[in-house]
Legacy VTK file of the C-alpha trace (Angstrom):
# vtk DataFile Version 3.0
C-alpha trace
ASCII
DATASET POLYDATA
POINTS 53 float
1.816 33.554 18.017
0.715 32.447 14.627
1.466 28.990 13.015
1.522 27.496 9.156
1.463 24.354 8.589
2.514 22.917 5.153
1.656 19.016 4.320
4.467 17.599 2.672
8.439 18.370 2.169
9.062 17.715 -1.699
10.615 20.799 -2.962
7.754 23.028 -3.529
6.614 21.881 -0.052
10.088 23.630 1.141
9.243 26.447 -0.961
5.806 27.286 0.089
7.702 27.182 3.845
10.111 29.210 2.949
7.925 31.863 1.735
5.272 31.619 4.964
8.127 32.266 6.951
8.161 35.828 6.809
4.414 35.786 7.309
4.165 33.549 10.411
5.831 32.966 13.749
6.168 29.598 13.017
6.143 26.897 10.057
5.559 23.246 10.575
6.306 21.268 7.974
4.383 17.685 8.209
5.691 14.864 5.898
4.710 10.790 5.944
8.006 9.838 6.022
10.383 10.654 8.894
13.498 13.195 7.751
16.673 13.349 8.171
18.521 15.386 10.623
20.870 16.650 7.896
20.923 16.808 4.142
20.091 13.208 2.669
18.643 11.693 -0.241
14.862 10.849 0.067
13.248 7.547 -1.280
10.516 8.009 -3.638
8.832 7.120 -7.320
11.743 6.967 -9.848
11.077 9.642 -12.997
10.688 6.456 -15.324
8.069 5.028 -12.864
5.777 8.255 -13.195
2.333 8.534 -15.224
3.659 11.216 -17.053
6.577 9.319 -18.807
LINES 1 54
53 0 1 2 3 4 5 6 7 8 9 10 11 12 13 14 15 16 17 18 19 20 21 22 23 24 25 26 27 28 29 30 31 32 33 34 35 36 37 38 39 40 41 42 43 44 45 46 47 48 49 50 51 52
């Protein structure tokens, strides 16, 4: 059986696990915070509170 893991589920986290799935038998996606059972918004850094802006 062969395993991916992927460190973090921000979008391109979900992405990047999305496209090992075809590739692996299984895909564990690790994340700091706990998630939700079902579709939820996540806290995080607010796009005004960014270095970029």
């Amino acid at each position: 059986m062969t395993k991916a893991y992927v460190i973090g589920a921000s979008l391109a986290g979900l992405l990047a696990a999305s496209a090992l799935a075809g590739r692996f038998d299984q895909v564990v996606v690790l994340d700091r915070d706990k998630l939700p059972d079902r579709a939820a918004p996540r806290r995080g850094v607010p796009p005004k509170a960014t270095a970029v802006s």
